[in-house]
N, C-alpha and C positions, 0 to 999 in steps of 0.2 A: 604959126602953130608949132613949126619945128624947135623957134628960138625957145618958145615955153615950156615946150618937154623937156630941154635942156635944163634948164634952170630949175624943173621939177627934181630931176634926177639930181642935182648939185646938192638939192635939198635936202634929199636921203642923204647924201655920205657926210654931210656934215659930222668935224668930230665934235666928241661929248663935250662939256661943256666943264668948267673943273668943280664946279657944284655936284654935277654928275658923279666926275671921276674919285672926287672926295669920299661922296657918301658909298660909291661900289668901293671904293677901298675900307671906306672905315666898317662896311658890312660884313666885306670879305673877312675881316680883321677880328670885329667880332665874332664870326662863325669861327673863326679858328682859335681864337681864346674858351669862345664856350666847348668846342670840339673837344678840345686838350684836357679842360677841367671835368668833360663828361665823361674821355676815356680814364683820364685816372679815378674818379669817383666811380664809373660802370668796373673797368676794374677790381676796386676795393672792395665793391660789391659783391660782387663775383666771387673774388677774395674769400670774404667772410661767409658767402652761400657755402663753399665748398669748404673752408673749415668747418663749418656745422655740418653738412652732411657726413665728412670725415669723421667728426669727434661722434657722433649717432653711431655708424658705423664701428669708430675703435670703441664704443663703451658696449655697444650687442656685441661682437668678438670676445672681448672681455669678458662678459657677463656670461656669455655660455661657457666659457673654461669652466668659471666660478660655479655654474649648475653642476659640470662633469665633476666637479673637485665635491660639490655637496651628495652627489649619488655615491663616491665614494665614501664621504663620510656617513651616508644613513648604511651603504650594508657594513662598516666596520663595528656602526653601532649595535647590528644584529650580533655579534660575537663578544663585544666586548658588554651585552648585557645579559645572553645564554650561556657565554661559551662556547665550543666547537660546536655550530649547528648540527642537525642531519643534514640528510639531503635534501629532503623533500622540505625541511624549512627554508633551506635556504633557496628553493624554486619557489617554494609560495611568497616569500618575501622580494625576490628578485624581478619577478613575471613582472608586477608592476610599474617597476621603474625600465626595466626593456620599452614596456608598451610606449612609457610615456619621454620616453627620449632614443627617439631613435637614432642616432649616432653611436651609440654603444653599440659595439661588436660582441662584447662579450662581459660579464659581469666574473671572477673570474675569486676563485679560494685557493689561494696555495698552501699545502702544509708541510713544514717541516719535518724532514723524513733521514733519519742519521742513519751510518750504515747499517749498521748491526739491526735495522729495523725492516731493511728494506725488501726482505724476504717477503716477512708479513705480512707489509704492507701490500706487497703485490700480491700475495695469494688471497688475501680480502679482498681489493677490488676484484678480483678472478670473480670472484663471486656473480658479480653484476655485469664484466666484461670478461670473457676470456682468454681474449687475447694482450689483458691488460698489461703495462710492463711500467718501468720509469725510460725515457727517453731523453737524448738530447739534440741541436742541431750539429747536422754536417754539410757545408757549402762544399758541392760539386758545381765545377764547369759553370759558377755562379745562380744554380740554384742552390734550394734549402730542402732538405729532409730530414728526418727526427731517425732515429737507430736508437741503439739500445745504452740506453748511459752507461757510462765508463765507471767502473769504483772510484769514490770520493767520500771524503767523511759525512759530508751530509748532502743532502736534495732539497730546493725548492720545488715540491712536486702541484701541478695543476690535479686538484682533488678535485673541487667541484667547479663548474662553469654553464653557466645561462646565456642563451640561448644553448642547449644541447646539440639541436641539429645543425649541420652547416660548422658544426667545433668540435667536432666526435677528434678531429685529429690532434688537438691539441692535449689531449687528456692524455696524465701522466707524463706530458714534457717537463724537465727541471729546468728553473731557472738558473738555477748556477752556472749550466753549462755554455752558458753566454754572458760573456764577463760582463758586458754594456747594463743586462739586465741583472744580474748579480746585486754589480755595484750599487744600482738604484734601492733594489729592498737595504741593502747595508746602511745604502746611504737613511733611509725614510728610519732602520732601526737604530741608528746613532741619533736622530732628532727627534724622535717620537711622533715626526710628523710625517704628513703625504708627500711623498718624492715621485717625480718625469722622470719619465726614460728619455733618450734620445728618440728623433724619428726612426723607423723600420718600415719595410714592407710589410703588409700585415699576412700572417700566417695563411689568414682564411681569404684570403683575398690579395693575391702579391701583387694588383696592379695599383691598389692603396696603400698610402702612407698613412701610420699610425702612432700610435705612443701608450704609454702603460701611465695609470697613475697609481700607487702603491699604499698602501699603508697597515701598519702590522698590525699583528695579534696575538696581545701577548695574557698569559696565563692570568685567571684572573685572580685577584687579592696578592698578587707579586710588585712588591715594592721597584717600580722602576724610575732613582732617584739618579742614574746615569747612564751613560752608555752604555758600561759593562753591563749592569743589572736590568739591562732593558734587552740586551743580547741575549743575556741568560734564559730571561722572560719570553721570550719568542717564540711560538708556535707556528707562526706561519703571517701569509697578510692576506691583505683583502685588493683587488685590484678589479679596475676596470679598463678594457681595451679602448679608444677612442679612437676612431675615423674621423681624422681632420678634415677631408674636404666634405664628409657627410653633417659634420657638428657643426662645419662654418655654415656650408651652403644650405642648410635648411634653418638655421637661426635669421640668418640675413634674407634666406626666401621668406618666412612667418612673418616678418617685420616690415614685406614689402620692398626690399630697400635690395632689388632683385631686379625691379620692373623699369626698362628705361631711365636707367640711374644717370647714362652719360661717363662715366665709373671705368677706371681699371683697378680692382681692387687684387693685394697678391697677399699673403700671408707666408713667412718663412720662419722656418723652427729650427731647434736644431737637432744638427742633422750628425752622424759620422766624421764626416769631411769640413765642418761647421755648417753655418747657415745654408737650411736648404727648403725650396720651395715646395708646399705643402697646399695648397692651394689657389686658385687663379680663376677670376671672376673678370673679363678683359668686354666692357660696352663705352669703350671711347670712340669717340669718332674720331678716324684718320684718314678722312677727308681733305683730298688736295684743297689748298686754296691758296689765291691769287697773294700777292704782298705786302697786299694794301691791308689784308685782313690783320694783319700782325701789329701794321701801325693804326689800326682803330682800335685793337686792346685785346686782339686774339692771343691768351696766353696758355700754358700749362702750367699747371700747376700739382707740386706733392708732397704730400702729408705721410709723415713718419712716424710710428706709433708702438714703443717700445712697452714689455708689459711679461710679468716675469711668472710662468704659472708652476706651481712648487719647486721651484729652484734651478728651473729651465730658462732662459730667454727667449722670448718669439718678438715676431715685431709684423706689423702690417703697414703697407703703404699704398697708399690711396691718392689717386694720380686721375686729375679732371680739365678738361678743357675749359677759359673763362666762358666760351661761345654757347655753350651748354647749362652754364647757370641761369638765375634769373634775369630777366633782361639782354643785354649785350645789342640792342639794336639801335639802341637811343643815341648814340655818338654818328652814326651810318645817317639817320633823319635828321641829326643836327646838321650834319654837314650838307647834307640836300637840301633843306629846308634852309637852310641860311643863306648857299650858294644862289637857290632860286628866289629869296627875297630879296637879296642882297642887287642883284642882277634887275629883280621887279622894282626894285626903290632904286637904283638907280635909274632905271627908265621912267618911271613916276616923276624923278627929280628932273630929268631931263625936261619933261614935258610941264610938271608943274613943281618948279622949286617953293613957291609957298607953302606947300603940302608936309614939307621938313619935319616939323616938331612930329606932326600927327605920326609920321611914320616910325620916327625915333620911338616915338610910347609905344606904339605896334612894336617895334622889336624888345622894348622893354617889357611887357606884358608874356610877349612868347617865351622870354628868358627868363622870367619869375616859374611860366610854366611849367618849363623844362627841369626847375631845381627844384620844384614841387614833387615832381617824381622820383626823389631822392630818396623821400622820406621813408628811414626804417621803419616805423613803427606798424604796416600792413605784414614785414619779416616777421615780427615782433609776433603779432597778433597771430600769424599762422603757426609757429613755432609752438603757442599754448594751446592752440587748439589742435597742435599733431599728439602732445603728451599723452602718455599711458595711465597717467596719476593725474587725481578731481583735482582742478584748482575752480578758487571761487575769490571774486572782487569784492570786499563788505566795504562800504562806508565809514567812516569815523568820524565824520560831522554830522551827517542825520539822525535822529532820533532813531533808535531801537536797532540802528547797526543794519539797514538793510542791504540786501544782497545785490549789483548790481549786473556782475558776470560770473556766469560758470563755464566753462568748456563744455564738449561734448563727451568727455572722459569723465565727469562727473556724473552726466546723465544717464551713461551707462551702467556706470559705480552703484547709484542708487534710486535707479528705475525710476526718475523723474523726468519731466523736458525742463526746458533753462524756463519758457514762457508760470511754469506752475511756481517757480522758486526766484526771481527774478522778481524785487522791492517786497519781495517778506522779509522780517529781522533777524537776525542771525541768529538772536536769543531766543523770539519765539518759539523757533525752529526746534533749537537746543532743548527744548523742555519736552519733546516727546521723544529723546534718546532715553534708550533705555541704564546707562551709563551715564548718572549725573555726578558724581567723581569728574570723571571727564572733563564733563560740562564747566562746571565752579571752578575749573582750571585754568578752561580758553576764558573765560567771563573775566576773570579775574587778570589775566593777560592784557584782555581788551582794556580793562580803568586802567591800568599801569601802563599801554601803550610799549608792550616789552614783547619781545619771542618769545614764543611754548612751546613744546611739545608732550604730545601724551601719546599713552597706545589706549583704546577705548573700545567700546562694542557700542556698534551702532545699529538703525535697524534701516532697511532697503524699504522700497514702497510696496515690494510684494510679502511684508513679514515677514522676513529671510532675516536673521543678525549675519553682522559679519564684522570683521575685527581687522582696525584700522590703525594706520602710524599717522597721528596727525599734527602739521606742524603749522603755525600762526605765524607772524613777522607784521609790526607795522610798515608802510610807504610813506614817508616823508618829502613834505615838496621845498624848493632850493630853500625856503627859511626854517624848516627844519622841524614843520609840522606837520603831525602826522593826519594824511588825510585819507587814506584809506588801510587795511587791514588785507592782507593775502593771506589764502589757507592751502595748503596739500593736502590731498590726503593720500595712502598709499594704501592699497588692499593685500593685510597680511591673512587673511581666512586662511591659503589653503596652508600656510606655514602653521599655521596655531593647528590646524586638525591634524597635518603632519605630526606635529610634539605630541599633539594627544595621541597617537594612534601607537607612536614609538614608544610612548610610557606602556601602554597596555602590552603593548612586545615585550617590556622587559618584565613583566608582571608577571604574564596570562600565557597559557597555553594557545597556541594558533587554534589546534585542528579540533581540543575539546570544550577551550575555555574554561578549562579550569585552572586553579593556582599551578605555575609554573615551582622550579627548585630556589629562585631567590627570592619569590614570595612567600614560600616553604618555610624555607628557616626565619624569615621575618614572625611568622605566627608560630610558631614553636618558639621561639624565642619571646614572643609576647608571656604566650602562655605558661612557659617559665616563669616570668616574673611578675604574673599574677596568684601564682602557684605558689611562690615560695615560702615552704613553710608552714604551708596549710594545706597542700592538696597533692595531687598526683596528675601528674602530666602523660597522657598512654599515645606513645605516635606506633600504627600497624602500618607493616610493606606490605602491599596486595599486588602480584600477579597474574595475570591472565593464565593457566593450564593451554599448553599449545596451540599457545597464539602464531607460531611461525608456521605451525604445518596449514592454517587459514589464509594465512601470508602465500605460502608456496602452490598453495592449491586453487584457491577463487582469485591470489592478486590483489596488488597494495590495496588496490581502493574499495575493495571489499576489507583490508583490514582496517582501513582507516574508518570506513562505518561500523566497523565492529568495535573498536574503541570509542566512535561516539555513545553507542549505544550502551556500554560498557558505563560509562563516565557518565550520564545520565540516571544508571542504574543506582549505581554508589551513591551518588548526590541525592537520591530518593531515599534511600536508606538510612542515612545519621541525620541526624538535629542541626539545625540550622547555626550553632552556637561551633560546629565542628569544622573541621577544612577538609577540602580531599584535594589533592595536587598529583598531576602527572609530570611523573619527572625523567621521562622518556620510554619508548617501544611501548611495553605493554605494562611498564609496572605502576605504581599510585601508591600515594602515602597519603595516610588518615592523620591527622589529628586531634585527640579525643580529652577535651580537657576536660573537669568533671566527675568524672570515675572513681568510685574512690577503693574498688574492690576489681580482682582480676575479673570475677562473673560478672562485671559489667560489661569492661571494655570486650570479655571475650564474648559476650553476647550481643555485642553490638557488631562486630566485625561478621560473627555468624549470621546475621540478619544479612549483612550486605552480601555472604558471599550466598545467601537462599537468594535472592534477590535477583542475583548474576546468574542462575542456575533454569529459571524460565525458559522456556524455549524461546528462541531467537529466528524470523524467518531473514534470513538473507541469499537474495539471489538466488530464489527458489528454492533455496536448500534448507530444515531447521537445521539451528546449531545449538548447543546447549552446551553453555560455558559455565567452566567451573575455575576457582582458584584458589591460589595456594596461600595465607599468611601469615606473620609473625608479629609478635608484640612487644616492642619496651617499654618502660617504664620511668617517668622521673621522678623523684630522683635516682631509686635501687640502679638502673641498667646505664645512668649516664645523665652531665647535667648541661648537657649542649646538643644542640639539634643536630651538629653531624656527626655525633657520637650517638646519640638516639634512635637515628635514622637507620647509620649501619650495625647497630644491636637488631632492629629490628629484622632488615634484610636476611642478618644472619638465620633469623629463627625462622625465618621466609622459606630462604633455600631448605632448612630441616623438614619444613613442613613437606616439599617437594621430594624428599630423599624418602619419608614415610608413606608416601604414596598419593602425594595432592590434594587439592581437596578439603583441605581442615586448618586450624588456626595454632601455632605451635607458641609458647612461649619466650625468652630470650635467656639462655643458660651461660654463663660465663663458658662452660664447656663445649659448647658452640663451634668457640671461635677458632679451636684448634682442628674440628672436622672443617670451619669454612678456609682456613689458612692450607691445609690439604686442598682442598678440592681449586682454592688458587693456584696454588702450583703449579698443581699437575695440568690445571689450563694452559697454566705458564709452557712448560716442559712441552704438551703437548702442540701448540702454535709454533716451536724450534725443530718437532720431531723430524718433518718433512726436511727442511733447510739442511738438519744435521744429518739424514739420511739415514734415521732410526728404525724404520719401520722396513719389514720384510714379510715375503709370501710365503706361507704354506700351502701343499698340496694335498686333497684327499683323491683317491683313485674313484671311477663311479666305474660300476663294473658288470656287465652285462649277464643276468643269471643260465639265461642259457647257455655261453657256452663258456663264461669265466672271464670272457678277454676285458681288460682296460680299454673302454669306449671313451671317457674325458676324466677330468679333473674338475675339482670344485677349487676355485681361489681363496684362499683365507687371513684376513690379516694379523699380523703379531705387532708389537711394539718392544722391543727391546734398546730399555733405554739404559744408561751409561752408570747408573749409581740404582736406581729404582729393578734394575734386571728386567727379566720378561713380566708384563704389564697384559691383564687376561684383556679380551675386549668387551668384557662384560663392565669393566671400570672406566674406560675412555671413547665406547661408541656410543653411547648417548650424549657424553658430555662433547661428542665431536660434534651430534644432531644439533646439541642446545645454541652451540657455539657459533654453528653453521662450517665448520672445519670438513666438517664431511664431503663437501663437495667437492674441496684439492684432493683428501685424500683420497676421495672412489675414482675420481680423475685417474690417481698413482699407481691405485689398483689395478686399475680398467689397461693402462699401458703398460705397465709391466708384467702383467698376465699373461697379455698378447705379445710383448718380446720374446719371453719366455716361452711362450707355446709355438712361436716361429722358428723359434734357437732348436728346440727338442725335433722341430721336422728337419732344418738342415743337418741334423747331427745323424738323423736317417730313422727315427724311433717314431716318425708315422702322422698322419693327420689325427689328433686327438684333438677332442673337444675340450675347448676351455669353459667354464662357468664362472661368472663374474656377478656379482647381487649389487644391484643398486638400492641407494636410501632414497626414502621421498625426496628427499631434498633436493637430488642428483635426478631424480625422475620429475622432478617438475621444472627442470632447467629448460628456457625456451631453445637452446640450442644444445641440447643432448645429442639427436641425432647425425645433426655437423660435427661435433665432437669424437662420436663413436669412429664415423667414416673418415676423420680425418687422422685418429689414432689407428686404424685399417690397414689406410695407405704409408703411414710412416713407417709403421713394422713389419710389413707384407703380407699379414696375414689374412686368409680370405673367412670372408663373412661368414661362411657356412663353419666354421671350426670355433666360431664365438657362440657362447649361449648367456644370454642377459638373464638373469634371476630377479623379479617382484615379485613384493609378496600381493594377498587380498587386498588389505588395506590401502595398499599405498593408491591403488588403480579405482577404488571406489570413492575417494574422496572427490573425481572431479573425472567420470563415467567418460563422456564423450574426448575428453580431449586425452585420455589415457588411449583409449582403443587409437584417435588419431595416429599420436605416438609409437605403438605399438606395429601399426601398418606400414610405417615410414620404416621402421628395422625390417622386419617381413621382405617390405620389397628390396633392402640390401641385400637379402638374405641371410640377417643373423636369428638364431634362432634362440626362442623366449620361454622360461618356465615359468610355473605360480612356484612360490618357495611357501613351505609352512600349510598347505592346503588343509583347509577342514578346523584352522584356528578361528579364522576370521567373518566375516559376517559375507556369506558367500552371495551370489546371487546366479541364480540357475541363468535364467535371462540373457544374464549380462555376459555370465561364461561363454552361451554358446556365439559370441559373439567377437570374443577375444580369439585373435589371431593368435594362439600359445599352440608349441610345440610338446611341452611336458608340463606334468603338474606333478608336486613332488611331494609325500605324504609326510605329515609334521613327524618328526620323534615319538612326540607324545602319547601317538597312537600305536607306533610299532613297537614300543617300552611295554607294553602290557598284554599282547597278543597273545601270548600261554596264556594266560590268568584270567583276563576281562572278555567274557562273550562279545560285550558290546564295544568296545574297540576292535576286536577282528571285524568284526558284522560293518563297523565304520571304513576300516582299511578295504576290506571285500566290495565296497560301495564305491569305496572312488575308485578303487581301479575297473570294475567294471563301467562307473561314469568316462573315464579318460578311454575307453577303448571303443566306445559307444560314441565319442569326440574325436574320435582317430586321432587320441593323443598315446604319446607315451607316458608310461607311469616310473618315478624314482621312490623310493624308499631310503629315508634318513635315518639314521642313530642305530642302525643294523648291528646287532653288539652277540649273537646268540644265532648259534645252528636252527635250536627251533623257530625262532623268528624270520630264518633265513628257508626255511622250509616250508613255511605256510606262504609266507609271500612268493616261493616257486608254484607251487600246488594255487593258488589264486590268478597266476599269469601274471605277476608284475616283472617291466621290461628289466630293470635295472634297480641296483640298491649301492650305497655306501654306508662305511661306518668301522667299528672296531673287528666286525666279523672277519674283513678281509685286513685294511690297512685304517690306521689313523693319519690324520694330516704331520705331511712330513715336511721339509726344507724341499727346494728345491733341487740339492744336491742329491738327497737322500732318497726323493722320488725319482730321479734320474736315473741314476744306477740300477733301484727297481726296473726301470723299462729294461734298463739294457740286459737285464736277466732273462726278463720275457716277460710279455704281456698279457699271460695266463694268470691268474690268482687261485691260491687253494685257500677255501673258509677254513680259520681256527677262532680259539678262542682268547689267544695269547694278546700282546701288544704290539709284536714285532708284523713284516710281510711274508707273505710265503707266495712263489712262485712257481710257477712248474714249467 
């Protein structure tokens, strides 16, 4: 027993056999040939996965620039087919492209602003900001702050800018004042194209990196046939801010291509310093691994992607591991799987070397298998079915061209499944688009065996058209016949409704839809040239009658419904055959062809302005609008529509000068009251800057006992060639203007200088009186205003007295009293000015926080003579004492009038009785005489 366990055991360690050793070598052998050809092919693989995913990757990169670059060109196209927008167009135009790309930081208007401008410029926007100024940057300590721009010949100034909130600080920065960004508009108005900034920190947000993209805007009908005349041409540009990491990361987030990529994806721009990185999207795995992994085909691999967006370089590199593509495990199982057959067939051969061949075809068999998995064509297949755009497989050797494959981007495209469209015929198909142009095209493509393309409207399955780029190509197999037909198709809808919507901008009025100013002179120009020679051409100006004081009182968007309701009016009014165009704020132009008598056109104008005279309810209030206009003529008044236009205007404004309301006709003589009334607008918008304007003072004077209680503020304008200018001539047209509101500003502070100078000089706390305009009383920050002009000149609240009159405080009740209680509790104290003019309301008085109420002139000018003007002055001062108000008395010229108003108890009067409004010098010295006054009748003061 023992001999035989022995010689069992001998049995086992027998060695192998060279049949054996043969076939383990030539297994081992082959698993290392296939091993090597599966790394390099897994590899290549690999390879080519992540080229594709890279080049996907660099064409969305790409492609969102190319969006940012198209937002810039639809808002340039907002100007370069209005002109300098408003504001509020260029927020109603803007809003939508914010909504719809959010990487925009800001949508952004710069205007051109030279010195000699820059006054104006800023006391305008005052208007809307107070604290508005031009601004540039200054780097402290490596931050950034804006100050007040330095003199330079001209400004790149941030005018208007969308989103508002969150970008209030950028408004009014120039860009010149930062050469980097200078240069760019230079650059963009030397090529007439869109010019990149360098990378920046972005203003609004310093911990992003950003860039400008730029492009001008230049005057329109100005020939810009080169650099020079394209400089010349310059108003300003259009620009939008772009947040790189927000434009990348949410394009490449949309696209998916976000989500477990495997991906180190980096984006660098340039920068300052040159290339600098702008954003970093880092999902590689950096996963230790063992040695082995490297020589089974573990690589990195990256992709460099250079791409130049208006005259900038960027570049992105896209960096992936092979292990992370598809596949990568197949060389790992080959080598197992060979090692463990190789080792199994050599055991097999040990035991049964006959078995040979059979195993050999087993290994042949697994190695066909393995090179079966090579095959691209499953990449292939996914790659058309990731596309964004329909394709479809047709046939070229079956009858009727049927369809074999669609993607699932088709089925989307046009609300079909593949199973509904799948072996119908191409041309079938084709016969219920609604675009057979089209059709006869690909048809015709197909017999020819040629590529087409068309752009076409097709129809979706749910009746929806929509509008297609469609391209055909035959497939041809190695002999060179075509045996199938490939189609794209690429969905342009929202681009065609975009054109459409842009033509009607440049057409159409936004807010009333009616004919815009270059649709204007298209049909006045028609109508010229159907005219000529037989007819007469009548274009009227129509303005709204104080459309601004609607503006100031209810608020844009109550005037913006008052012009729709306006522009519906008119439209109701003429004949279908006539045009009415708005051609900004509140004015409109008629075109009235037809006419062949003034009592026509001038009775058609009159119809529209009965028309506009309806009462109106808006926001609870009626309103009952009237206007003013003018008419010319073709061909007597002019034989071109912008010479028609401003014939007409002029006779507009005359109409206004006579008292509103009526229709005036166009006089050559006209144009020298409208060339004055320029002017002196002119003149008047420098007055401030040049420092033209000056206070007078009238003393107000207490009847009891004589003394100088305040003064009233009065403006004069003394200007340099025109001399003293009344204000009877320049404060309305400051109201028209809206000037008014720097100037009560200038008022309002040098008032209160002034009346702080006369107490340090030791001549006593006197009350100053200062009158504000509607315009200045409907300012939402008056009160900030008052109290901050307060504190600058030290003077305390109780020695100001604010003057309104009726009117200005009943247009908008509630929010006036507001107003008014806000001063109150400063404690500046308030009169009514002009009391007993205006359309009072008992109600409302006792309600109004006022100090004084001050009797018009017009009542105290006839108090000898008229029973019922005293009987009226005896009323309100008895009403103001009964208010526990005080009562003033204006236009005091007469002992007797100065005697009845003692004998009725009014507190105080001014006027010619005591003093006329003097200089401030001139009232100075009065004080320093004394503070008593003796009534005469003379011009001069008298004191005692």
């Amino acid at each position: 027993m023992l001999t035989r366990k022995v010689r069992l055991g001998r049995a086992r360690a027998r060695p192998p056999t060279p049949a054996a050793v043969l076939t383990l070598l030539a297994g081992l052998g082959l698993t290392a040939v296939l091993v090597v050809g599966m790394i390099g092919s897994e590899r290549e693989r690999a390879r080519s996965e992540f080229l594709q995913r890279a080049e996907i990757r660099n064409a969305t990169v790409t492609r969102s620039f190319g969006d940012a670059l198209d937002v810039l060109q639809a808002a340039n196209a907002l100007f370069a087919s209005v002109g300098i927008a408003s504001r509020d167009e260029f927020s109603a135009f803007t809003r939508p492209l914010l909504a719809s790309h959010p990487y925009l930081q800001a949508v952004v208007f710069h205007r051109m602003v030279a010195s000699h401008e820059r006054a104006a410029f800023e006391a305008e926007n005052r208007r809307f900001r107070p604290n508005f100024e031009i601004r540039e940057r200054r780097v402290n300590d490596n931050s950034v702050t804006l100050v007040r721009a330095a003199p330079r010949p001209r400004y790149l100034v941030v005018d208007y800018i969308e989103p508002l909130a969150g970008n209030e600080v950028t408004l009014g920065y120039d860009a010149f004042s930062f050469a980097q960004q200078g240069s760019t508009f230079m650059r963009s108005i030397d090529t007439g194209q869109p010019a990149s900034s360098l990378m920046l920190p972005l203003l609004q947000r310093g911990d992003h990196l950003g860039f400008l993209l730029m492009m001008p805007v230049y005057r329109r009908g100005a020939p810009l046939v080169n650099a020079a005349a394209r400089s010349d041409a310059a108003l300003g540009d259009t620009a939008v801010v772009i947040d790189v990491a927000t434009l990348v990361g949410t394009t490449l987030a949309k696209s998916n291509m976000l989500v477990r990529n495997g991906l180190k994806i980096e984006l660098y721009g340039p920068g300052l310093d040159g290339p600098q990185r702008a954003y970093l999207h880092d999902a590689l795995d950096r996963t230790n691994r063992p040695a082995w992994h490297a020589w089974l085909g573990d690589t990195v691999f990256t992709n460099r992607h250079t791409f130049e967006v208006a005259g900038m370089p960027w570049e992105l590199r896209v960096t992936g591991r092979s292990s992370e593509m598809a596949g990568g495990a197949g060389a790992l199982i080959a080598l197992v799987l060979g090692g463990v057959g190789s080792l199994a067939t050599s055991g097999y051969v040990q035991s049964r070397v006959k078995r040979t061949r059979r195993i050999e075809a087993l290994v042949e068999s697994r190695t066909a298998d393995l090179h079966d998995a090579l095959d691209a064509l499953r990449l292939y297949r996914r790659a058309i079915d990731a596309s964004a755009n329909a394709i479809l497989l047709v046939s070229a050797t079956r009858p009727g061209y049927p369809i074999e494959y669609v993607n699932p981007a088709f089925e989307r495209m046009r609300g079909v499944t593949a199973s509904e469209v799948i072996g119908r015929g191409l041309l079938d198909m084709g016969n219920r688009e609604p675009d057979q142009a089209g059709v006869a095209e690909l048809r015709a493509a197909i017999r020819e065996r040629r590529e087409a393309h068309v752009s076409m409207l097709l129809r979706r399955r749910d009746r929806e058209d929509m509008y297609a780029e469609v391209y055909i190509a035959p497939v041809n197999n190695e002999d060179g016949v075509t045996t199938h037909f490939v189609l794209a198709q690429y969905d342009v809808t929202m681009a065609k409704r975009y054109e459409a919507e842009l033509e009607a901008r440049a057409r159409f009025d936004t807010l009333t839809g009616l004919a815009n100013r270059a649709l204007l002179h298209d049909r006045i120009d028609n109508a010229i040239n159907l005219a000529a020679g037989r007819g007469t051409v009548w274009v009227a100006a129509l303005d709204l009658d104080h459309f601004k004081f609607v503006n100031d009182t209810l608020g844009h968007d109550a005037g913006d419904e008052l012009l729709k309701a306006a522009a519906q009016r008119i439209s109701a009014a003429v004949e279908r055959s006539d045009t009415v165009a708005r051609t900004g704020g509140d004015e409109f132009v008629l075109v009235l062809p037809g006419r062949e008598s003034e009592s026509e056109a001038a009775a058609t104008v009159r119809a529209v302005l009965q028309a506009l005279a309806h009462p109106l309810e808006l926001l609870g209030q009626e309103l009952v609008l009237t206007g003013s206009a003018g008419l010319a003529a073709f061909p007597a008044d002019g034989d071109d529509a912008a010479t028609l236009i401003q014939h007409a205007e002029v006779a507009m404004y005359r109409s206004k000068e006579l008292g509103r309301n009526m229709v005036q006709f166009y006089m050559p003589t006209m144009n020298a009251r409208a060339r004055e009334r320029l002017a002196l607008e002119g003149a008047l918008r420098s007055a401030l800057v040049h420092d033209e304007f000056e206070l007078y003072y009238q003393p107000q004077v207490d009847l009891e006992t004589g003394a100088v209680v305040g003064l009233e503020a009065l403006i004069r304008w003394r200007h340099p060639s025109l001399g003293m200018v009344r204000p009877d001539r320049f404060i309305n047209l400051a109201e028209e203007t809206g000037l008014i509101v720097p100037i009560g500003a200038w008022v309002l502070r040098t008032a209160c200088r002034q009346s702080r100078a006369w107490q340090h000089a030791g001549l006593g706390h006197l009350r100053i009186a200062v009158n504000l305009s509607a315009r200045q009383f409907a300012e939402p920050n008056l009160v900030r205003e008052i109290a901050r002009v307060l504190d600058e000149t030290g003077l305390s609240a109780g020695c100001l007295e604010v003057e309104i009159t009726e009117s200005l405080v009943m247009g908008d009740v509630e929010s006036a009293i507001r107003t008014m209680r806000e001063l109150k509790q400063m404690g500046v104290q308030l009169s009514i000015d002009d009391f007993g003019t205006g359309y009072s309301s008992l109600s409302y008085l006792r309600r109004f926080p006022v100090d004084v109420l001050k009797i018009d002139r017009s009542f105290v000018r006839d108090i000898p003579f008229s029973e019922d003007d005293a009987a009226m002055v005896a009323a309100i001062i008895e009403l103001a004492r009964g208010l526990r108000m005080r009562v003033i008395a204006e236009g005091v010229e007469t002992e007797a009038q100065l005697e009845y108003l003692r004998r009725r108890g009014c507190d105080e009067v001014q006027g010619h009785v005591y003093a006329q409004a003097s200089s401030g010098a001139e009232v100075e010295r009065l004080l320093r005489m004394g503070r008593h006054m003796i009534p005469h009748n003379g011009d001069g003061m008298s004191v005692r």
